[in-house]
Structure formats: structure tokens, C-alpha cells
N, CA and C atoms as a LAMMPS dump frame, in Angstrom:
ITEM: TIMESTEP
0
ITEM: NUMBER OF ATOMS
273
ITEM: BOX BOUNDS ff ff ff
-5.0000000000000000e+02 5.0000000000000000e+02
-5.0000000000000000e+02 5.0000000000000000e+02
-5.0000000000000000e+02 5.0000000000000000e+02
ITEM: ATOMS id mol type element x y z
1 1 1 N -244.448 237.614 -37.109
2 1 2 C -245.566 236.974 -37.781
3 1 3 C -245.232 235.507 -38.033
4 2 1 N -246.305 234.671 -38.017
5 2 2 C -245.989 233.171 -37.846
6 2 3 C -246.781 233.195 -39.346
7 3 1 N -246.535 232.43 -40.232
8 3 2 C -247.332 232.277 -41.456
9 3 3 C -247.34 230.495 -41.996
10 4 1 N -248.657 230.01 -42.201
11 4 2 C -248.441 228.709 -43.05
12 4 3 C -248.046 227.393 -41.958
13 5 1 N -248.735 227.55 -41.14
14 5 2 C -248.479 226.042 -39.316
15 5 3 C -249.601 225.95 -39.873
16 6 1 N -249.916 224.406 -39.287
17 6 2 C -250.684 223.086 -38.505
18 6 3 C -251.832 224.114 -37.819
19 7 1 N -253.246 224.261 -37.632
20 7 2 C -254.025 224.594 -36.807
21 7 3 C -253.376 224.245 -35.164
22 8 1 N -252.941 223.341 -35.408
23 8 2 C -252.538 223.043 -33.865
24 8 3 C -251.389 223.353 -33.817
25 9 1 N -250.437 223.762 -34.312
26 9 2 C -249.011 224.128 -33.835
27 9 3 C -248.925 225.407 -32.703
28 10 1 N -247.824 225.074 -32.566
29 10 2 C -247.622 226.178 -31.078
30 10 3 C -246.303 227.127 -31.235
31 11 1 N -245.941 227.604 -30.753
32 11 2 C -245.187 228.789 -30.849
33 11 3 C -244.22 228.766 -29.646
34 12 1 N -242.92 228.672 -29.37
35 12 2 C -242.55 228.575 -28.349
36 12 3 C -241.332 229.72 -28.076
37 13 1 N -241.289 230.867 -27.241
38 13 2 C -240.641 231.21 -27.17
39 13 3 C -239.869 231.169 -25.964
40 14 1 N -238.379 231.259 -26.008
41 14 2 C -237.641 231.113 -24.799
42 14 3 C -236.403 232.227 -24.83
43 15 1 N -236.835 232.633 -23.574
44 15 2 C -235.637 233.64 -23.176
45 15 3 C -234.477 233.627 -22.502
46 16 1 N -233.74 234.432 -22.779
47 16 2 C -232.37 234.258 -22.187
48 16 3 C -231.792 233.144 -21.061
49 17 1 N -232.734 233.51 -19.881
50 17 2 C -233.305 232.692 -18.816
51 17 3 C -233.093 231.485 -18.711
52 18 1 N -233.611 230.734 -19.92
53 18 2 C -234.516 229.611 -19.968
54 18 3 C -236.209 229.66 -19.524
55 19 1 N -236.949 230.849 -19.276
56 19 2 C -238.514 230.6 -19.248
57 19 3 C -238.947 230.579 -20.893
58 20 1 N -239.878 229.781 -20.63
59 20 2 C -240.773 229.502 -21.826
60 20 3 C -241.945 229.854 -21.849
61 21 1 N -242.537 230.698 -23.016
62 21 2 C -243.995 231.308 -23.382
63 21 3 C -244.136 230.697 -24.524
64 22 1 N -245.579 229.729 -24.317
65 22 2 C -246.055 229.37 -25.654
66 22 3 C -247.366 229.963 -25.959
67 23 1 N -247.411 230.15 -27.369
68 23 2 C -248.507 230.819 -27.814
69 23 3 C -249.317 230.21 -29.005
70 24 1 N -250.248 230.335 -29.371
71 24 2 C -251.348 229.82 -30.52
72 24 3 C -250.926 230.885 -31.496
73 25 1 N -250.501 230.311 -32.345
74 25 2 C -250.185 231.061 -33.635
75 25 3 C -251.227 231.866 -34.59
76 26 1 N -252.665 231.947 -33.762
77 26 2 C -254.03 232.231 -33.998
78 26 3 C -253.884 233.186 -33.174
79 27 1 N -253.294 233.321 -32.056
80 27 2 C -253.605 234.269 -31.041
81 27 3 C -252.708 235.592 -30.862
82 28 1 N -253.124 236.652 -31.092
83 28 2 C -252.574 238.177 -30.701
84 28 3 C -252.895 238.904 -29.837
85 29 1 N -252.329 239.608 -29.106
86 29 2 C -252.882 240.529 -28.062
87 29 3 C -253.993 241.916 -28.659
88 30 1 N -255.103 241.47 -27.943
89 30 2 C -255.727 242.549 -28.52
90 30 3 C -256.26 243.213 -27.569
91 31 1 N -255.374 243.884 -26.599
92 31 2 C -255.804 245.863 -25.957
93 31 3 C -255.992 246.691 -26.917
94 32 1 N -256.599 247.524 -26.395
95 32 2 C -256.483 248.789 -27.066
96 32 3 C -255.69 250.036 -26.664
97 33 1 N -254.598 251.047 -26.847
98 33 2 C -254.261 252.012 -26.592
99 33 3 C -254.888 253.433 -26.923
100 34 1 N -255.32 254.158 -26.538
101 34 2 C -256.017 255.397 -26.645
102 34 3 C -254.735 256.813 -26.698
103 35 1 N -253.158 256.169 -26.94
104 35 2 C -252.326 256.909 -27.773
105 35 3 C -252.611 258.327 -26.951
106 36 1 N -252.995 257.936 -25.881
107 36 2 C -253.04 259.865 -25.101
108 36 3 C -251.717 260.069 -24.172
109 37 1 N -251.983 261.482 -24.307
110 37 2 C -250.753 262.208 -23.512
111 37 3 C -250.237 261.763 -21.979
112 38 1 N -248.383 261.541 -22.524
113 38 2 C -248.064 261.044 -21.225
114 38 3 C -246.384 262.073 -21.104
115 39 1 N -246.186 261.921 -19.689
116 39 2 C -244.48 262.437 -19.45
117 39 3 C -243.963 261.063 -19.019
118 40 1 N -244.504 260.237 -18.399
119 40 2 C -243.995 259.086 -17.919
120 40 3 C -244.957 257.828 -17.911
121 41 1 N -244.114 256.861 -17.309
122 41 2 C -244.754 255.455 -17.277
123 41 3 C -245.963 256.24 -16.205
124 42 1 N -245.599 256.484 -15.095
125 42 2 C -246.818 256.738 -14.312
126 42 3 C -248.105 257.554 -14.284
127 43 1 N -247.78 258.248 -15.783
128 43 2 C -248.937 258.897 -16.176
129 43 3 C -250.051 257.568 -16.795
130 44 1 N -249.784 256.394 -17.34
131 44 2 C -250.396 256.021 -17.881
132 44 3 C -251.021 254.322 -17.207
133 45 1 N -252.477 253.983 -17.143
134 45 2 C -253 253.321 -16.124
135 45 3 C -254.095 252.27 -17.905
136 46 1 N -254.003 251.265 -17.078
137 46 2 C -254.706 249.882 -17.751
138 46 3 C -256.241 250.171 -16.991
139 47 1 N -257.506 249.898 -17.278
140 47 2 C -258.325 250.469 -17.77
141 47 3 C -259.563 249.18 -18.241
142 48 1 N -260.714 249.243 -18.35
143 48 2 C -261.867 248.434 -18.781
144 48 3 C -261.675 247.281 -18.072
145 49 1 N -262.963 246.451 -18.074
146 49 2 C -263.301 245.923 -17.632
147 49 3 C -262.124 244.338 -17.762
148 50 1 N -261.62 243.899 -18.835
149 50 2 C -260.733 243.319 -18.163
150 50 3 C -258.957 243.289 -18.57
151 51 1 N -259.232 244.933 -17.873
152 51 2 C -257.815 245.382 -18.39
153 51 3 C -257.044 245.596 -19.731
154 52 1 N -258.141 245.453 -20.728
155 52 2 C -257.677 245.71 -22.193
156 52 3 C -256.893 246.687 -22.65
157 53 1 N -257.188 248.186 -21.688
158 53 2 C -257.147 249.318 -22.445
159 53 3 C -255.742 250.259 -21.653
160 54 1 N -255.259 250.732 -22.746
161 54 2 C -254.19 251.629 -21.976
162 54 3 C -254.184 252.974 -22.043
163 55 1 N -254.429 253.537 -21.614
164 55 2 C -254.558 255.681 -21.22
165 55 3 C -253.763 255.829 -20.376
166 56 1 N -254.248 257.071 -21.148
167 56 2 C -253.334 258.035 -19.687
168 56 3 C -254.283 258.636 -18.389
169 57 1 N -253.753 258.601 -17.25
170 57 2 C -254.848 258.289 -15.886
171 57 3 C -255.391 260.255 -16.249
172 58 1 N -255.419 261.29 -17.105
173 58 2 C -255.692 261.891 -17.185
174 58 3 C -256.8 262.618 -18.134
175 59 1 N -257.647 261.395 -19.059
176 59 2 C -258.323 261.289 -19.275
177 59 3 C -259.379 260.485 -18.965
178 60 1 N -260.425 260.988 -19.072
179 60 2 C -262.06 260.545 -19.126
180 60 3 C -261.904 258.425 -19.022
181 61 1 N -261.958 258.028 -18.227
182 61 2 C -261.82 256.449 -18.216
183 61 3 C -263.066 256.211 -19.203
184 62 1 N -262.768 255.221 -19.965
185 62 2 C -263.261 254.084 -21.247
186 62 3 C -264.043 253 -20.521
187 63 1 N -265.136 253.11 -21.12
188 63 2 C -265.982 252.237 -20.551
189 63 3 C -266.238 251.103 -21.5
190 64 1 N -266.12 249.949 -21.043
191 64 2 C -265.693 248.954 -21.894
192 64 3 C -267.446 247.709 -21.504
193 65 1 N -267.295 246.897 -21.982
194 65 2 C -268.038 245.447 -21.991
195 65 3 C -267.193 244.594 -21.31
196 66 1 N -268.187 243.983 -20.597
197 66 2 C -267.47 242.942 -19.583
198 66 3 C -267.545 241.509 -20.509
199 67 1 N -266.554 241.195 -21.905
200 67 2 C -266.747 240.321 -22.713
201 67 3 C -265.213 239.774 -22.565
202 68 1 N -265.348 238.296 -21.679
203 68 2 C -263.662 238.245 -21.479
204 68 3 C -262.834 237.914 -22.964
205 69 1 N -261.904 237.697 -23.065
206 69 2 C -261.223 237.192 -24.141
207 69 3 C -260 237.063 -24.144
208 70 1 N -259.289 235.908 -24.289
209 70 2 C -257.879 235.267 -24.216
210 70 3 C -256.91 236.288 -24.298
211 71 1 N -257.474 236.893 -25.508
212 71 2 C -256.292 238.005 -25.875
213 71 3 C -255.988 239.656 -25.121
214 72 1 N -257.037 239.386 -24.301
215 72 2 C -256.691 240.583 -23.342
216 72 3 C -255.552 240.574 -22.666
217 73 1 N -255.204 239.48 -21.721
218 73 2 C -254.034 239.07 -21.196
219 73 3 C -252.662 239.42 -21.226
220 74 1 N -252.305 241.021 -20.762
221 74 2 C -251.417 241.409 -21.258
222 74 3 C -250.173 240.629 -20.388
223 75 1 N -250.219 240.277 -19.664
224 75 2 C -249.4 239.232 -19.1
225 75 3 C -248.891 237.722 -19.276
226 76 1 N -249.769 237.642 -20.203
227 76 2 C -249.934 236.244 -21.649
228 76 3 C -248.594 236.719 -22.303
229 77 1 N -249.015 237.622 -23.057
230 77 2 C -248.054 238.23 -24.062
231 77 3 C -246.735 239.226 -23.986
232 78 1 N -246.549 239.823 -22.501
233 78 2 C -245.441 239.771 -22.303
234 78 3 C -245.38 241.422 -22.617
235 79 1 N -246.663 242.427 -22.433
236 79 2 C -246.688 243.477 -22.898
237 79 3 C -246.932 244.561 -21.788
238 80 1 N -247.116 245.49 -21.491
239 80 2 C -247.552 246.498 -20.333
240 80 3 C -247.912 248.074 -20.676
241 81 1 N -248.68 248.489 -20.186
242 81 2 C -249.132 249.665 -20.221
243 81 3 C -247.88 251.056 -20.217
244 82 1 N -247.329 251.648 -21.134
245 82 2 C -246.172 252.332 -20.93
246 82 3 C -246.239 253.633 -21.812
247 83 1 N -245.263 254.548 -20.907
248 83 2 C -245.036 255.793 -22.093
249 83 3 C -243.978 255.828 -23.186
250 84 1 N -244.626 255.89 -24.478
251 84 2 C -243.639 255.384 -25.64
252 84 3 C -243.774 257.019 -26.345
253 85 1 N -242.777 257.888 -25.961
254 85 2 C -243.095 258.778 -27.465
255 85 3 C -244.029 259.914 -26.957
256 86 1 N -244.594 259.711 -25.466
257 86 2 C -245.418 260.848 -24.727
258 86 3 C -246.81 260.301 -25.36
259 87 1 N -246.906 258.916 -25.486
260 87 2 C -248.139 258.667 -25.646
261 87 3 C -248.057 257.399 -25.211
262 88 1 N -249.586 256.847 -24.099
263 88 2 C -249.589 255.768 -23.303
264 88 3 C -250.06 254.958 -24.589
265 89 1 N -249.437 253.88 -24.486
266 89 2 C -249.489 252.881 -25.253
267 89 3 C -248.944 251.315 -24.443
268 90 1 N -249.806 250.165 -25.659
269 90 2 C -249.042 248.777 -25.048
270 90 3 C -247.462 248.678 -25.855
271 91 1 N -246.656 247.95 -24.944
272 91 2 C -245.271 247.612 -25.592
273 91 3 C -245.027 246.381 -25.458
């Protein structure tokens, strides 16, 4: 959690590497996970219209609104569709 920046401040994170991800201290990833049943990563598939949502490929697909938004971007934030716990979720 970033608390108490500049409207304009930025967020910079850097990894081991040296790559750099900067972020708006306004901005969070917002998918949704539908927390359904998984045995593995490959049970579970990204989903709606622009990739917001994470299930498991064994339920009923989520029908979403085609309303883009920054924070969908799970590749922004450095997150992916995965099995955590036997339930598809973002990490």
C-alpha cells in the first residue's frame, strides 16, 4: 500500500534484473477471480471481454462488458491467472 504521495507521484519498482515497472499510486489491478475449482495451473483460463476474469476452464464462461480499463492489464501488474489452494485465482 502506497499512502499520503503527490497526485502525480509514481511508484517505481525494480527487480533483481534491473527491469523497471512504474505504477500510479491510484492504480490497482482490478480482475476478478471466480475462486473455482482447480488441480492445476492448466485447469484455470483468463476470460471476458478484456481478460479481467480468472476461472477455471470448467465452468460456465462469464460474460462480461466490453468496458476497457487500465486496470485490467494483468501484464501491467505483474499478475497471472493461477492455481492457488485448488482455486483459480489472480497472483
Amino acid at each position: 500500500m502506497v499512502f499520503n504521495v503527490e497526485s502525480d507521484a509514481k511508484v517505481i519498482f525494480i527487480s533483481l534484473d534491473s527491469r523497471k515497472k512504474i505504477l500510479s499510486p491510484n492504480l490497482e489491478f482490478c480482475g476478478k477471480s471466480t475462486y473455482s475449482e482447480c488441480q492445476s495451473d492448466d485447469d484455470c483460463i483468463v476470460t471476458g471481454c478484456f481478460n479481467q476474469i480468472c476461472q477455471s476452464k470448467y465452468e460456465e464462461m462469464i460474460v462480461t462488458t466490453c468496458e476497457f480499463r487500465e486496470c485490467f492489464d494483468a501484464s501491467k501488474f505483474g499478475v497471472s491467472c493461477k492455481c492457488i489452494d485448488n482455486m483459480c485465482q489472480w497472483k
